[in-house]
Structure formats: C-alpha cells, structure tokens
C-alpha positions as CSV (number, residue, x, y, z in Angstrom):
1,X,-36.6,24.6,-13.1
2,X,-33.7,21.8,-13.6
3,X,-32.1,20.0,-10.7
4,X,-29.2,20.6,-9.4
5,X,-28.3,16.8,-9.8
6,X,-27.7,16.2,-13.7
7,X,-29.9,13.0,-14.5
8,X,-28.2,10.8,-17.7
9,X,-30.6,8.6,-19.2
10,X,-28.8,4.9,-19.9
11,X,-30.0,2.8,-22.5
12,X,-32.5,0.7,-19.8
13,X,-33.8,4.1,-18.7
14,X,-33.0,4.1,-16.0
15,X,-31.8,7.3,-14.3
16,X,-28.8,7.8,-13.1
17,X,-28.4,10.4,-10.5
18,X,-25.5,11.9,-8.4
19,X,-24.8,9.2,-6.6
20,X,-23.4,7.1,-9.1
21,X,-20.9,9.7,-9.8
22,X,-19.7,9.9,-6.3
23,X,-19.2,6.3,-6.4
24,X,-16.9,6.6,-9.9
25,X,-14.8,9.9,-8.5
26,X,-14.2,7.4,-4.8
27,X,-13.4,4.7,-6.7
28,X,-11.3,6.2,-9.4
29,X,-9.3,7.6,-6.4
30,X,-9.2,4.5,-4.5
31,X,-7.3,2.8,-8.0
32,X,-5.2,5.9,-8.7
33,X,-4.0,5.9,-4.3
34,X,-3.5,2.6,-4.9
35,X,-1.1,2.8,-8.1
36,X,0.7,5.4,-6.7
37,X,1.3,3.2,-3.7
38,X,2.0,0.3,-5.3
39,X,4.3,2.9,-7.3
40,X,6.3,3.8,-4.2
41,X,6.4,0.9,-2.8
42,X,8.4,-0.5,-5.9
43,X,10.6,2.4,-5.2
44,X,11.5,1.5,-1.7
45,X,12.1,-2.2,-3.0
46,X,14.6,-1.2,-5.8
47,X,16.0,1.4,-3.0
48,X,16.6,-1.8,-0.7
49,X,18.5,-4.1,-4.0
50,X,20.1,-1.3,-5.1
51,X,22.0,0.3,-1.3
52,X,20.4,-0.9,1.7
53,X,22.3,1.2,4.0
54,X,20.3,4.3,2.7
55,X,17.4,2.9,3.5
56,X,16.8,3.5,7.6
57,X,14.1,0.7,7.9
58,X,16.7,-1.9,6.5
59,X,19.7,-0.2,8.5
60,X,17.4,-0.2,12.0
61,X,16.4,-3.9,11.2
62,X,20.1,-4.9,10.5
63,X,21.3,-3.5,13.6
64,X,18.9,-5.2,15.7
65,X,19.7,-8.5,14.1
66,X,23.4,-8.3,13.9
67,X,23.7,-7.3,18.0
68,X,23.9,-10.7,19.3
69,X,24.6,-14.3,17.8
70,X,23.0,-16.3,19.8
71,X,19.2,-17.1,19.3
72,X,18.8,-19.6,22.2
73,X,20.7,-20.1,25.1
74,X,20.0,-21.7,28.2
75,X,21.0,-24.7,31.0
76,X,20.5,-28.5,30.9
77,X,21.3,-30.0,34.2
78,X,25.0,-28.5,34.6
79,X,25.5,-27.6,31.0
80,X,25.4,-24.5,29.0
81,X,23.3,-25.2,25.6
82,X,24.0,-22.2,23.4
83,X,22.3,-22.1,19.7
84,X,24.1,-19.6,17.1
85,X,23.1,-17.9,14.1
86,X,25.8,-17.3,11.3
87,X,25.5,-14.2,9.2
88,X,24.3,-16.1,6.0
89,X,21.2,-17.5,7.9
90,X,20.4,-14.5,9.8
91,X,21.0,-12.2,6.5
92,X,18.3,-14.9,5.1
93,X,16.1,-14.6,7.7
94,X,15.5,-11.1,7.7
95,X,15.6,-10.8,3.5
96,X,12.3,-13.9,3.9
97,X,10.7,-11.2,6.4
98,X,11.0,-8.4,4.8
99,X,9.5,-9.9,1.7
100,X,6.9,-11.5,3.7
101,X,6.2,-7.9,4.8
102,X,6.2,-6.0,1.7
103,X,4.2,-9.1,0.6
104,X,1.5,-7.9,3.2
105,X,1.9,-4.3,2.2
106,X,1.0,-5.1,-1.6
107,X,-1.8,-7.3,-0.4
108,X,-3.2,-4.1,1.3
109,X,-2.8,-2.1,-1.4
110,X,-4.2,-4.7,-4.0
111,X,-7.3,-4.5,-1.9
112,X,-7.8,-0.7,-2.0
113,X,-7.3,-1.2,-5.9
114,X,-10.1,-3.9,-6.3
115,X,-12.4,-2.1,-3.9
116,X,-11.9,1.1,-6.3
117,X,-12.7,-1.2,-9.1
118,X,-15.8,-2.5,-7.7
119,X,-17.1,1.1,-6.5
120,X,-16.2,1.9,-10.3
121,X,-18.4,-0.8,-11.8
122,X,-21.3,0.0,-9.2
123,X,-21.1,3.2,-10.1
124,X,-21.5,2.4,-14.1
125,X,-24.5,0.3,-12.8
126,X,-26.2,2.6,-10.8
C-alpha cells in the first residue's frame, strides 16, 4: 500500500518527503506576500508624489506639523529664546521622515522576501 506522502527520488537518492514541499508552498508565499507588498507600498508612494492631500497618513502628519512654528522655546535669565521653523524646513523634515519610514517598511518587507527565498532553496535541498 503507498504512502500518503509522495516520495520523489533526486539524483543523490535521496528521498524527498512532504516536508520539503511544505517548505516550497511557505516560502513561495512568503516571496509572493512580499511582492504584493512591496507592490502596494509603491502604490502608496506614487499616491503621496502624485496628491498628498488624498492620502490621510500624509494629511494627519501635515496637520500635526503645520500647528505651531516654534520648535524650541524657552527662558534665559530675563529673556525669551524662541527657535522657529519655516515651512521649507519643516516640509523637508517630514518628506526625510517619511522616506526614512517607508525605508523601514521596504526593509521589512525585503526580509519576508529573502526568508521565502531561503525556505525555497531549503526546500529544493531537502
């Protein structure tokens, strides 16, 4: 009576059982979750250079940033020392973070895709 776990013989014969295959179908979805991320995440990008008011991330963000000018304040002795932020800096400011966060994002996501790909290639050597 056969096995319910199909055996392939590989050139080395060496078996390879059901296992191996679980490992290819996990890591074939870990690469395709990660394209598709990596996918929508390019949307959102082209979404934020194209209108950033439609996007309610960027319109939250700017909102906070825009409320006051001043990024320190405070006393020396008997005077006032106030430190303000024009618009150009502060636009630049947040543009550098946001990049620095999508930055993180892709780094995340590149991670999922390499961990597919090495579940992929254990798989093939199992």
């Amino acid at each position: 009576m056969a096995s319910t776990v199909e055996i392939q013989e590989r050139g080395d014969s060496e078996p390879r059982g059901g296992g191996a295959s679980a490992l290819m179908v996990l890591g074939i979805g870990l690469v395709l979750l990660g394209a598709l991320m990596l996918v929508y995440l390019g949307m959102i990008l082209l979404e934020i250079l194209r209108a950033p008011s439609d996007v309610e991330l960027v319109t939250v963000l700017l909102q906070q940033t825009q409320q006051d000018e001043q990024a320190f304040f405070g006393q020396f002795g008997e005077s006032a020392i106030t430190f303000s932020i024009g618009e150009p800096l502060r636009s630049l400011i947040f543009v550098l973070l946001l990049l620095w966060i999508l930055g993180a994002i892709a780094n995340i996501i590149k991670g999922i895709i390499a961990a597919g790909r090495d579940l992929v290639a254990a798989g093939r050597r199992r």
